[in-house]
NUGUTI-127531 format. One line per field, with one value per residue (C-alpha): x, y, z; residue in one letter. Coordinates in steps of 0.02 Angstrom, whole numbers, padded with zeros to 5 digits. Layout:
N
u = (X,...)
v = (Y,...)
w = (Z,...)
torpa = (a,...)
***
This chain:
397
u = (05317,05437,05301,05320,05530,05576,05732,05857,05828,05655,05613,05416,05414,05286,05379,05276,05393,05427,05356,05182,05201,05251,05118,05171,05200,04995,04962,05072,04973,04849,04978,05062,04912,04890,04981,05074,05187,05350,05451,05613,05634,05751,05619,05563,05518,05388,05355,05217,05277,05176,05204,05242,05260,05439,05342,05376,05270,05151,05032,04908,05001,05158,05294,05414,05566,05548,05734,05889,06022,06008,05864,05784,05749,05829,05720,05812,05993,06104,06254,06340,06290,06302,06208,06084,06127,06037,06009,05916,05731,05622,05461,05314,05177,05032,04859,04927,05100,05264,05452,05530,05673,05753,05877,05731,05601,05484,05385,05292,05191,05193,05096,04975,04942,04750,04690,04694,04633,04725,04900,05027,05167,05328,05435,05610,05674,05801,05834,05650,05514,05349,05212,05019,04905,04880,04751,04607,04540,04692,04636,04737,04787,04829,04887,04745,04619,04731,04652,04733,04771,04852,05052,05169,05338,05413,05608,05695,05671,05534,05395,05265,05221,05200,05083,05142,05004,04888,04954,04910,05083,05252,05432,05580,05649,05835,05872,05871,05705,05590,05455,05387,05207,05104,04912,04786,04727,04595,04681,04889,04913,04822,04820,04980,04999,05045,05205,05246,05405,05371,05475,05431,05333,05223,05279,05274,05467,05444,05314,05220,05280,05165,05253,05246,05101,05112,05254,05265,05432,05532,05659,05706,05902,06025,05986,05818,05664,05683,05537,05456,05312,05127,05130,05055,05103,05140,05309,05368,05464,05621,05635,05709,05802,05701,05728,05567,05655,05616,05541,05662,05737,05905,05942,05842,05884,05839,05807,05847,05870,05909,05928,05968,05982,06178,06167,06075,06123,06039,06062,06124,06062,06186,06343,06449,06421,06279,06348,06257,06320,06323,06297,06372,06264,06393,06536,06462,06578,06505,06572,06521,06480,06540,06436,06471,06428,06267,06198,06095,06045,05850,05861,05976,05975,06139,06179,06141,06328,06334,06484,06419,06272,06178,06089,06006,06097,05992,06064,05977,05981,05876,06012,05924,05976,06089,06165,06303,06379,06469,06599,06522,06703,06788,06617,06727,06573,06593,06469,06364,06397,06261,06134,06123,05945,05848,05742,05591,05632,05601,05720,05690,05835,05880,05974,05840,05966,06074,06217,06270,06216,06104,05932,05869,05691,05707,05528,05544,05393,05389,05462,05518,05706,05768,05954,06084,06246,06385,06506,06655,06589,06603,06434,06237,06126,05978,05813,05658,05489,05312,05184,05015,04823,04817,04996,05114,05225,05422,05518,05679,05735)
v = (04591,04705,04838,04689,04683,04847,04909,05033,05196,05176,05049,05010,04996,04855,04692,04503,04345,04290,04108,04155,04340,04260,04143,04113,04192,04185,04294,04430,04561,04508,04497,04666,04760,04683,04766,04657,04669,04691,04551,04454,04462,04298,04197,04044,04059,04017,04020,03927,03811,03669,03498,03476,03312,03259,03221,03029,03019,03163,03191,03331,03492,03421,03506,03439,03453,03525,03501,03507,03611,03776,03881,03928,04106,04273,04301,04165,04128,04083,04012,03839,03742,03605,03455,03435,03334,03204,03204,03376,03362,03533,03529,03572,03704,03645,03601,03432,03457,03337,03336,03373,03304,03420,03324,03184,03278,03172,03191,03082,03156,03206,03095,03164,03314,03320,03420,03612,03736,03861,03769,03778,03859,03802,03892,03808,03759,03653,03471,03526,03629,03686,03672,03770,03765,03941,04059,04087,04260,04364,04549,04736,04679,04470,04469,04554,04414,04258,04101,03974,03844,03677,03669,03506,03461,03368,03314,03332,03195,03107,03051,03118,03260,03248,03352,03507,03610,03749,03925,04084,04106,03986,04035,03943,03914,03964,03813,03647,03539,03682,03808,03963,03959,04118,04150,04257,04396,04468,04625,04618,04786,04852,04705,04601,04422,04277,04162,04009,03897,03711,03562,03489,03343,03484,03480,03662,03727,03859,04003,04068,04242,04400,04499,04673,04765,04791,04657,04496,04367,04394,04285,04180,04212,04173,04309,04326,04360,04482,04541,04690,04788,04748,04897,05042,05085,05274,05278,05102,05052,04966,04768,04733,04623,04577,04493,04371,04343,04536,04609,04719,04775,04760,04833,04910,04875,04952,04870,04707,04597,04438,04351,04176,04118,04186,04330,04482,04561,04760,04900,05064,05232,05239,05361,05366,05203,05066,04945,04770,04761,04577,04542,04418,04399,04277,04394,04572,04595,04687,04657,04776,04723,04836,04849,04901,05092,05118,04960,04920,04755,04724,04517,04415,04208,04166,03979,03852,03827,04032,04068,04165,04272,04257,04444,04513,04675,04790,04933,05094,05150,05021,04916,04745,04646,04516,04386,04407,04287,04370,04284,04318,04334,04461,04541,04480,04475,04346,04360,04218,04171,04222,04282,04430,04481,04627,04741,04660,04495,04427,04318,04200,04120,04024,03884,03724,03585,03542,03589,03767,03742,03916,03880,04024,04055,04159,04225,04311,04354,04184,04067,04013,03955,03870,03889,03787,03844,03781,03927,03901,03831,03932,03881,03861,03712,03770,03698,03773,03758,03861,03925,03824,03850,03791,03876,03758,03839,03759,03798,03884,03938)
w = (03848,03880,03948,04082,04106,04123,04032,04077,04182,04128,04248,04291,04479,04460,04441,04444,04458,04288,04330,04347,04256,04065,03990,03817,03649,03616,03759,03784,03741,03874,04010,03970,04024,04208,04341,04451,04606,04628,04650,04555,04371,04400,04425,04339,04149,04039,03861,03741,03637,03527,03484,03290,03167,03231,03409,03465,03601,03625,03776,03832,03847,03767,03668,03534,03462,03277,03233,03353,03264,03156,03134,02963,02918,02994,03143,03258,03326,03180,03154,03211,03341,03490,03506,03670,03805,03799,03995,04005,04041,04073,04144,04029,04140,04018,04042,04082,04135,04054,04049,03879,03798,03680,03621,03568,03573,03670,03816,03961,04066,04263,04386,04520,04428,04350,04183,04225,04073,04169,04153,04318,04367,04420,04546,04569,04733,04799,04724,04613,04583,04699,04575,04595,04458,04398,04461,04324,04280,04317,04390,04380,04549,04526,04721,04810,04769,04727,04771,04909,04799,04814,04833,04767,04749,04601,04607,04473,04383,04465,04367,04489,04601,04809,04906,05024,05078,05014,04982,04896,04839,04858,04866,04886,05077,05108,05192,05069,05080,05114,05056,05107,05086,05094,05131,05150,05153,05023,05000,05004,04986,05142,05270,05302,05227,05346,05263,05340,05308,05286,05246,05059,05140,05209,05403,05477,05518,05652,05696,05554,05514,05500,05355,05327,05290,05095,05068,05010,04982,04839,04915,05064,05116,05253,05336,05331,05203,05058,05047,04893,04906,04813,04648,04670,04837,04878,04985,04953,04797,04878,04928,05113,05176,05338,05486,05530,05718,05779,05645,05583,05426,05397,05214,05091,04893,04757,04580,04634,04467,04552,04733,04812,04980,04997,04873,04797,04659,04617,04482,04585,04499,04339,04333,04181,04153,04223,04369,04469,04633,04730,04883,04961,05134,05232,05239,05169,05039,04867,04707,04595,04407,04271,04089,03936,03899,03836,03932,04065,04168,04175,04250,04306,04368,04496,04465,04592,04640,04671,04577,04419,04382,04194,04148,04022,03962,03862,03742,03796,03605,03541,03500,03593,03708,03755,03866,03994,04115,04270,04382,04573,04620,04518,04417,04262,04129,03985,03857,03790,03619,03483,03629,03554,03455,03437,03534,03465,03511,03713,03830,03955,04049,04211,04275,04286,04335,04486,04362,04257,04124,04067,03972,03888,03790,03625,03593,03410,03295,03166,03295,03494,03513,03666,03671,03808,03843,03970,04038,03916,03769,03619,03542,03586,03588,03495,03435,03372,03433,03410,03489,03494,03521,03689,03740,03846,03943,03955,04106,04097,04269)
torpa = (x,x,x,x,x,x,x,x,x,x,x,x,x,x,x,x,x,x,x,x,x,x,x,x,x,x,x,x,x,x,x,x,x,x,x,x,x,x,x,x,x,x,x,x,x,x,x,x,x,x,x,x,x,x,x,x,x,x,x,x,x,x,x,x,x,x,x,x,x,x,x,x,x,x,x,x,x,x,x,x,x,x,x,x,x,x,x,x,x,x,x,x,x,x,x,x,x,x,x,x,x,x,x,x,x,x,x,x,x,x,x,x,x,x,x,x,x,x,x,x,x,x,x,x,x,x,x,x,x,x,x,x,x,x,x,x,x,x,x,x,x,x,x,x,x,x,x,x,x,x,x,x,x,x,x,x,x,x,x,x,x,x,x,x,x,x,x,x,x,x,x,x,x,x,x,x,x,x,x,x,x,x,x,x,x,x,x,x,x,x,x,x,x,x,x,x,x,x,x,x,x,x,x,x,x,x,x,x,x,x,x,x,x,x,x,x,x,x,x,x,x,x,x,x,x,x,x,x,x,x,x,x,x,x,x,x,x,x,x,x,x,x,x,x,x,x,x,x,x,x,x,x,x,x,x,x,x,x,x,x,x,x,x,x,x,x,x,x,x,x,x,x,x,x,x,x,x,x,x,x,x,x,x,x,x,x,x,x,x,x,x,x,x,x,x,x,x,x,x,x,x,x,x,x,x,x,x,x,x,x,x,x,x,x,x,x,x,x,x,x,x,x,x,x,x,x,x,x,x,x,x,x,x,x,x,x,x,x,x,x,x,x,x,x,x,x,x,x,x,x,x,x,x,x,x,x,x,x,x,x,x,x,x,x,x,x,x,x,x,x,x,x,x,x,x,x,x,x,x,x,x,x,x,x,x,x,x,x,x,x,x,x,x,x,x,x,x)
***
């Protein structure tokens, strides 16, 4: 998978939203040899996962809890740990959708959604998450002929999903209570894509917007739609920040590793040492992010409340990776305790609550860790879980 995240200065110019991009431990080699667009590595997370023995109440698509607390064996997170909260529930993106418990580790299934082979995907927006079912036969270009396919919303929380629309592809709206929801055509690359903002019970909210040729949403801000290009296209590697009122583009960014409706956060080309710059789009002002020598950033999540920014830091000698939180105000980076594993071993991370604290998905050879930590505790939550035969996919971000 990380042929798919791309690491350091050797970047792959073809980035695919991590929620519909990362299928599960049992596929990866499959996904890393599709070529996808370029959009946000921040966004939500998926990894497969199985139910075992300790399940309590199991449905379709379900994942358990093998044992809250330490791992076994070397390839995992070791040392001491915290127990789960035992309010945290993450949406399951099976066949047949659930919410997990990891501190129980039971699940219950989500109303309104019916049986899908292909599973769903889960793209987190404001107060919830937009949910699709996932497009079946995935092609070297997933974009150019993605079905229109049914769009819901499911607060957090709630038992079961509401309808929104149809779209080929959802993002989530800057303002609260809203989606973007993007359509046709056949072929994104060559003819431009209509988006159109809606409210979550699926009423239209202004004009829909023509976008431009080549470019699709990465991210709706404050000031305006920031937008990357489809892969592949000669001339056009940077995301834009672009205004939907005259058609205009305000700033161009590149290497974007993360974006929310006040702030973007980017990789400038490195100098003596590697930097992320934030944007904060209300006032203008940059903070710039300093790493460690030797490191690089290759994703990043910014909490809901704005105020600090999780990345994945990458060693550019082989060295692995590991997990940094930065302060949005100062760039002050604080690193998160025993997030640190090899270069063999894959992250996902993201903030899937109203709240801060960071969820991240351990993907290792023998097993899956999901880890929780909240900024200033000096330990992880972690529990183990596995892959299965019919991979379902937990949501981290």
């Amino acid at each position: 998978m990380d042929d798919i995240l791309s690491q350091g200065g050797d970047r792959d110019p073809g980035r695919w939203p991590r929620r519909l991009a990362l299928l599960g431990a049992p596929v990866l080699v499959a996904v890393a040899s599709i070529a996808y667009i370029r959009l946000a590595h921040h966004a939500p997370s998926t990894a497969a996962v199985r139910p075992s023995s300790a399940s309590v109440s199991a449905a379709p698509g379900s994942v358990s809890l093998i044992a809250p607390g330490p791992p076994s064996g070397s390839d995992g997170i070791d040392g001491p740990t915290l127990p789960w909260a035992g309010s945290l529930r993450l949406p399951v993106a099976g066949p047949q959708p659930t919410w997990f418990a990891p501190a129980t580790g039971r699940s219950e299934p989500i109303g309104g959604l019916s049986a899908d082979s292909a599973g769903y995907q889960f793209t987190r927006v404001d107060g919830g998450w937009a949910v699709q079912a996932s497009p079946g036969g995935m092609t070297a270009c997933d974009v150019c002929d993605r079905p229109s396919l049914p769009v819901w919303f499911l607060a957090d929380g709630s038992r079961s999903v509401t309808r929104v629309g149809t779209a080929n592809l959802v993002n989530p709206a800057a303002a609260a209570g809203a989606v973007w929801l993007t359509s046709e055509p056949a072929v994104a690359a060559t003819v431009p894509m209509t988006a159109q903002e809606v409210s979550l019970a699926g009423v239209p909210r202004g004009a829909p917007v023509r976008l431009p040729r080549g470019y699709l949403i990465y991210q709706a801000t404050d000031r305006g739609l920031l937008l990357a290009p489809v892969s592949g296209q000669p001339g056009t590697t940077a995301d834009e920040l672009w205004d939907p009122a005259n058609s205009r583009t305000v700033r161009m960014f590149d290497d974007v590793v993360a974006a929310s409706p006040a702030e973007i956060a980017w990789t400038p080309p490195c100098a003596a040492t590697c930097q992320v710059r934030l944007l904060d789009l209300a006032t203008g002002k940059t903070t710039a992010v300093e790493l460690p020598a030797g490191s690089s950033a290759t994703s990043g999540a910014f909490s809901p409340d704005g105020k600090l920014l999780a990345l994945e830091v990458s060693s550019g000698d082989g060295g692995g990776m590991r997990l940094e939180v930065a302060s949005v105000s100062s760039g002050r980076l604080t690193a998160v305790p025993n997030a640190v594993v090899g270069s063999n071993a894959h992250v996902e991370f993201g903030w899937p609550t109203s709240g801060d604290s960071l969820i991240a998905e351990f993907i290792f050879a023998t097993q899956v860790q999901l880890a929780s930590w909240h900024p200033g505790a000096t330990r992880l939550a972690v529990a183990a879980v596995r892959s299965a035969q019919d991979p379902a996919s937990l949501v981290v971000g």
